[in-house]
C-alpha positions in Angstrom: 67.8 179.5 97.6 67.0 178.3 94.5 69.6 178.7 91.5 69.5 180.8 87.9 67.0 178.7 85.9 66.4 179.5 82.2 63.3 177.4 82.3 61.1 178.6 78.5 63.0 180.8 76.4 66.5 181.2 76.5 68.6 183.9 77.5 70.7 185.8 75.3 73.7 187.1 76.9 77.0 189.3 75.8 80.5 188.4 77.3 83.3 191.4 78.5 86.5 190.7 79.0 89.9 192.6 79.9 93.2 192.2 79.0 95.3 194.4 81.8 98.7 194.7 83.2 98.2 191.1 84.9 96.0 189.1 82.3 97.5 189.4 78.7 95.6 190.1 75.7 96.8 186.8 73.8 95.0 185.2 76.5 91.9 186.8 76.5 89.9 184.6 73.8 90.9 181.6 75.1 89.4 182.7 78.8 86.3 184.0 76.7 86.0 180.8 74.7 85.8 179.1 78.6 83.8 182.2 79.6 81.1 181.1 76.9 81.4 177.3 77.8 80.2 178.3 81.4 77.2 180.5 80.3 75.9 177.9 77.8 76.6 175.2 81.0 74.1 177.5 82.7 71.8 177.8 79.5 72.7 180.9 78.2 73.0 182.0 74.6 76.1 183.9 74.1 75.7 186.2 71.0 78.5 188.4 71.3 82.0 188.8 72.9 83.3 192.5 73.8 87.1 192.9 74.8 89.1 195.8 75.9 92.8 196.6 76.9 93.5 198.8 79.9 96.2 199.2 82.3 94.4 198.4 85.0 90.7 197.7 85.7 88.0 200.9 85.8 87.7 201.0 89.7 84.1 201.9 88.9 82.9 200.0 86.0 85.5 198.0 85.3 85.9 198.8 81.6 85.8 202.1 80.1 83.1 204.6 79.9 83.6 204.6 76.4 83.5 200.6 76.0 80.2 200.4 78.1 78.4 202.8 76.3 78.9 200.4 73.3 77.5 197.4 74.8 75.1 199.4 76.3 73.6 200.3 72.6 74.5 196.9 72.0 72.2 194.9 74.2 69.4 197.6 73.5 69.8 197.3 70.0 69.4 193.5 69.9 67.8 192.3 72.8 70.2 191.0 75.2 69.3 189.8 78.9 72.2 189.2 80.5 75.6 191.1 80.0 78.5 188.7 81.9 81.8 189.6 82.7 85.1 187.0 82.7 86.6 189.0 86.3 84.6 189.2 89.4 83.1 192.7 89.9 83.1 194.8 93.1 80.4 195.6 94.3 80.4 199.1 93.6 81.5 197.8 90.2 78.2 195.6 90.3 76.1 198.6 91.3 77.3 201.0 88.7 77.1 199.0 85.6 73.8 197.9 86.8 72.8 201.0 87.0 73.8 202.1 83.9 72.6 199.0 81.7 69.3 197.8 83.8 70.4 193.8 82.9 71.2 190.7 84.7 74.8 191.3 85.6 77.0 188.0 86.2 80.5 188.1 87.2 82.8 185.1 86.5 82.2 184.1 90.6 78.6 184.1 90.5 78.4 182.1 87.2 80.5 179.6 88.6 78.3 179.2 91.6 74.8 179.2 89.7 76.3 176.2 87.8 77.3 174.7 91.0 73.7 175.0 92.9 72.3 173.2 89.5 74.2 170.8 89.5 74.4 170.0 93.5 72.6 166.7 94.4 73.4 165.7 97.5 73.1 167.4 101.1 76.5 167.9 101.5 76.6 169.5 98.1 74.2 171.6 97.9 74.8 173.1 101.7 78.6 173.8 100.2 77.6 175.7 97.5 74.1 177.6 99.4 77.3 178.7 101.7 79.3 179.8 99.1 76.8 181.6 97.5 75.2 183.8 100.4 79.5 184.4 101.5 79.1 186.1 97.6 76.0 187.7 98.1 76.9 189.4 101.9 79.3 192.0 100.8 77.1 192.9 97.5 74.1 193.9 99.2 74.1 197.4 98.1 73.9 196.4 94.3 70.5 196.1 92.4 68.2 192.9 93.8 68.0 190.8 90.9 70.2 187.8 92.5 68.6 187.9 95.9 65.1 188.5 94.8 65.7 185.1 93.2 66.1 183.4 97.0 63.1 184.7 98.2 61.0 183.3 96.1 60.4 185.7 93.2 58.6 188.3 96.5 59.2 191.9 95.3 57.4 193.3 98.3 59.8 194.9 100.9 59.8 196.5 104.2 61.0 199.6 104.8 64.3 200.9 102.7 67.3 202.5 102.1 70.2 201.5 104.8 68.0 199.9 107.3 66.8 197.4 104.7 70.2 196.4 104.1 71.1 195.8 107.2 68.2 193.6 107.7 69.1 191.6 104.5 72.7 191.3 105.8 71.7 190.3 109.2 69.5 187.6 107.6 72.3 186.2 105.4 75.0 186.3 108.3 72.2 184.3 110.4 71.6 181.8 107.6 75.3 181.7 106.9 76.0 180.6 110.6 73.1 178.0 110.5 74.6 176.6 107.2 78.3 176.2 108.7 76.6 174.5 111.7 74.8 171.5 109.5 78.0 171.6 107.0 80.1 171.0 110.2 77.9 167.7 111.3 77.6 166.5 107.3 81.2 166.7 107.3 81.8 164.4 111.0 79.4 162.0 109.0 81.6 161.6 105.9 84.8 161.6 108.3 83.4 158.7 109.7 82.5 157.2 106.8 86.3 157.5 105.2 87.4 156.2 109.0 85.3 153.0 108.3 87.1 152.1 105.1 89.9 150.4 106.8 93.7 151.1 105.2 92.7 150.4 101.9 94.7 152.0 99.1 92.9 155.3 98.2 93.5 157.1 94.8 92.2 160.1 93.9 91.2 161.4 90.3 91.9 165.1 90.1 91.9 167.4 87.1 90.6 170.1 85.5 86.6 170.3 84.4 85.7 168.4 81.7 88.6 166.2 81.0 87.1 163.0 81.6 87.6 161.7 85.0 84.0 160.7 85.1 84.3 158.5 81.9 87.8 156.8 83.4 86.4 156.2 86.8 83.1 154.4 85.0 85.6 152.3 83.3 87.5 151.6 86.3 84.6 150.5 88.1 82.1 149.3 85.9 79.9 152.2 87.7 77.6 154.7 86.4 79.2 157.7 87.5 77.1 160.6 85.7 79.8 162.3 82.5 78.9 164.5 80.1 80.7 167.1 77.9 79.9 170.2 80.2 81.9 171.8 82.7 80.7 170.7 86.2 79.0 167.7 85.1 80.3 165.6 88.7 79.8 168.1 91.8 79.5 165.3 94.6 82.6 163.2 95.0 82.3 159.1 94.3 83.6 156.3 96.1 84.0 152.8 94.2 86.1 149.9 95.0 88.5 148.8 91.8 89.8 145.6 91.7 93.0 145.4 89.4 94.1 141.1 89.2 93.0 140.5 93.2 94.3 143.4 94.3 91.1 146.2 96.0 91.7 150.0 96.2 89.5 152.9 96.2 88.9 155.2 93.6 87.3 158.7 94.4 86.2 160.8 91.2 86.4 164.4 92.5 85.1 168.0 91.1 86.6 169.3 88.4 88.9 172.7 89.1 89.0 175.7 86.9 90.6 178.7 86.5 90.1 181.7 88.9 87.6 178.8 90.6 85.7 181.6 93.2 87.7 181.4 96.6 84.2 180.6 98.8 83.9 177.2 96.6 87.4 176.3 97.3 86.6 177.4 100.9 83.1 175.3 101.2 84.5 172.5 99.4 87.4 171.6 101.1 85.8 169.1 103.1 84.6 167.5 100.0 88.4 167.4 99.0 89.0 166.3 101.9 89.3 162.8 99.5 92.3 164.7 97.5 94.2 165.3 100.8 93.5 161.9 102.4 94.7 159.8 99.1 97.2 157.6 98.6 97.6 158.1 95.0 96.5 160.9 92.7 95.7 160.1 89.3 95.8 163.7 87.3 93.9 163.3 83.9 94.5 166.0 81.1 93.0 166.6 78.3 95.6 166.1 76.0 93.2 167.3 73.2 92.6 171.0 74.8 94.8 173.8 73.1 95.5 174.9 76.5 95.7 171.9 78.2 99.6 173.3 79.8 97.3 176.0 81.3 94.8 173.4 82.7 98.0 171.8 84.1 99.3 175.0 85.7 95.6 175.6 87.6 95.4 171.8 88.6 98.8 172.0 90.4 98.3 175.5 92.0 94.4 174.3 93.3 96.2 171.1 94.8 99.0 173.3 96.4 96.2 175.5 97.7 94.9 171.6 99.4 98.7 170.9 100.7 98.3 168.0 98.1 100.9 168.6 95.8 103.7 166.7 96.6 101.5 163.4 96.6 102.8 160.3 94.3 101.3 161.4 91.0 100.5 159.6 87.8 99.7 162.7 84.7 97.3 160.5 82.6 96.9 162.3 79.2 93.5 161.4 78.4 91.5 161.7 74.8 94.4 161.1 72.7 91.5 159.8 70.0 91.1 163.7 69.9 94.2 164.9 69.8 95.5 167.0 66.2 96.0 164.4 63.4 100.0 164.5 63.2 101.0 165.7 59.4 103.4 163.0 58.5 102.2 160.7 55.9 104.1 157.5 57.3 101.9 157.8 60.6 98.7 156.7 58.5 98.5 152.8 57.3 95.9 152.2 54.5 94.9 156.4 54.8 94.4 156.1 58.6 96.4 157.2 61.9 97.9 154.5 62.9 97.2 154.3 66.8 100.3 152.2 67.7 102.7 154.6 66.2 100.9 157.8 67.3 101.0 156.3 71.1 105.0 155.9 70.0 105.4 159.3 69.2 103.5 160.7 72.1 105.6 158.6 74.5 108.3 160.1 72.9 107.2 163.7 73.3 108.1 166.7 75.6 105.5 165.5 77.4 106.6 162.3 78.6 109.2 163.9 80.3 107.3 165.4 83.0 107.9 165.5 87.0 105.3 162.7 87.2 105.3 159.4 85.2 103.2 159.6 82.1 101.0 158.2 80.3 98.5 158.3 77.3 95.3 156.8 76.9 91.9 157.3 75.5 89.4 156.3 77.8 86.3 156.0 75.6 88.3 154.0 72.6 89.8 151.9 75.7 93.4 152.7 74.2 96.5 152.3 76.0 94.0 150.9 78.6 95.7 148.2 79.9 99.1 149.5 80.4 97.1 152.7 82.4 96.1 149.2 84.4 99.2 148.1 84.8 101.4 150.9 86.0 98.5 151.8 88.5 98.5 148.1 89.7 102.0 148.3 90.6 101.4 151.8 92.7 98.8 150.5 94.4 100.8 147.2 95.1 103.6 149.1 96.1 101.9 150.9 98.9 99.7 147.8 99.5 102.5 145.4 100.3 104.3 148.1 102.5 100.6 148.2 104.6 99.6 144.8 104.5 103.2 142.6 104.7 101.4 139.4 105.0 98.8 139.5 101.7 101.2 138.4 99.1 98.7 135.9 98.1 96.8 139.0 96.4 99.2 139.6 94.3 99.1 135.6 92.9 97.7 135.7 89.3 95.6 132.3 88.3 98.7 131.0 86.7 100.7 131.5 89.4 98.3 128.9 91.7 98.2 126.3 88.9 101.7 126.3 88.4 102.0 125.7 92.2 99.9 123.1 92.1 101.7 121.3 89.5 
């Protein structure tokens, strides 16, 4: 099944979005603003954002008739490829506005999984998302073919039509779906084994919304190359590396990114991937402390680790990018015309945020600030569970000095 590709010239694409009765209009540029951050993830140029307020969603084209007649000038007027919309579409809903505008129609689902079959590496992976993406595709066979035409190959030759053709197509997709469950099924006995032969080692867990730099603090924590970038997505497969902290060894897992309204057949496909989240010891939850809507982020974190029966896990909120975060306006902050980081660190330790359900802290991973007391607070987690599992290994815990001043 191969993914959306935008291989030679680049799409340009217009965004929709809807404030309704359960999704407020103050909120509906920020989800657009993360709505464009997906499409350019995928490769997409966005050139223009169209919002509406309604009561309640069109049942057949989700926005008005009025509203889509404008985009629909729109996109002929300036030649646009691929209209998106930030709510996933019925299928009916799919069919209609299809119909009406003859363009590539993406909901906010199907984005979400294009970006995740481009960015899938390994088997387990890529057999998640395929899964998730033909669970998408079954009850939306009665829409245009432009997303299925794209498994096959590119073929537009078809046999025979109508209902009977879409039956066959379903019939194929529940036969593939069954086949894919069946190898995700022995992938996932593998990597149960493979968590089984780690011993009792102390497991912690990086969780967090996309994009917040979990990826960069687990390469730090390592010394690893764990692949980061500033995209959303940018880690799919979850890493395993040991840390060492003094003598002590624990494992550190860098997991997926979650994100709002994440489609429900990823968090279904995925869960044995997560299976690291629900399995750990600790959970290290990095924000970006730097994001406008980084309370938000916070919100969708906790409800995606409730959804895992991971939430009441010890938890350490790491407030990460704090080299980002707004320059405070008070003049005594700066020393010779420069934020002074010691005293911005004060005043964020000081701040509503500190004062969390979870012990805080703030750090910038890239400038390595606050570094070593992120080192030392996870030290003694991991020693506290440690010594609790392992009664007799208290010479791990002996620093250098501690064995010379023995020996003297």
């Amino acid at each position: 099944m191969e993914p959306f590709s935008t291989k030679g010239e680049i799409e340009r694409a217009v965004l929709v979005g809807l404030a309704h009765r359960e999704q407020p209009v103050e909120k509906l540029e920020e989800y657009l603003d993360e709505l464009e951050f997906l499409a350019t993830t995928l490769g997409l140029n966005t050139v223009k954002k169209f919002t509406q307020s309604l009561e309640t969603p069109n049942p057949a084209t989700f926005i008005g008739s009025g509203k889509l007649n404008e985009v629909k000038q729109y996109i002929k007027d300036n030649d646009i490829d691929v209209v998106v919309f930030d709510d996933d579409l019925s299928p009916s809903q799919i069919r209609n506005i299809e119909k009406e505008l003859k363009k590539k129609i993406y909901d906010r689902s199907l984005l979400i999984l294009d970006i995740f079959q481009s960015r899938a590496q390994t088997s387990q992976a890529k057999t998640q998302v395929e899964l998730a993406r033909y669970e998408y595709l079954l009850p939306r066979l009665t829409r245009m073919w432009t997303h299925l035409e794209r498994q096959r190959g590119g073929t537009s030759t078809r046999g025979g039509a109508g209902e009977k053709e879409i039956e066959t197509d379903r019939r194929m997709i529940r036969n593939q779906i069954a086949i894919l469950k069946k190898k995700l099924e022995k992938i996932d006995k593998q990597m149960r084994t493979q968590r089984g032969n780690r011993g009792s080692m102390v497991r912690v867990a990086l969780v967090g919304y996309t994009n917040v730099g979990k990826s960069t603090l687990m390469n730090m924590m390592s010394k690893s190359e764990v692949f980061a970038e500033n995209k959303l997505f940018a880690t799919l497969d979850t890493t395993v590396r040991k840390v060492v902290i003094e003598n002590l060894p624990f494992l550190m897992a860098d997991t997926v990114g979650f994100i709002r309204k994440l489609p429900h057949q990823l968090v279904e496909s995925f869960k044995s991937t997560l299976d690291e989240v629900r399995e750990a010891d600790i959970l290290l939850h990095v924000v970006d402390i730097s994001h406008p809507q980084f309370e938000d982020q916070i919100r969708t974190v906790e409800s995606t680790l409730a959804e895992l029966d991971a939430i009441d896990k010890p938890t350490l909120l790491v407030f990460n990018k704090i080299d980002r975060y707004p320059e405070p306006p008070e003049e005594e902050w700066k020393w010779d015309g420069e934020i002074n980081p010691a005293l911005r660190l004060q005043d964020l330790e000081k701040s509503w945020m500190a004062r969390q359900d979870h012990q805080t802290l703030f750090i910038s991973a890239v400038n390595k600030t606050n570094v070593e007391e992120f080192k030392k607070t996870l030290y003694d987690k991991v020693k506290e569970i440690h010594s609790k599992r392992f009664p007799y290994n208290h010479y791990l815990y002996e620093l250098p000095e501690d064995q010379e001043n023995k020996e003297d």
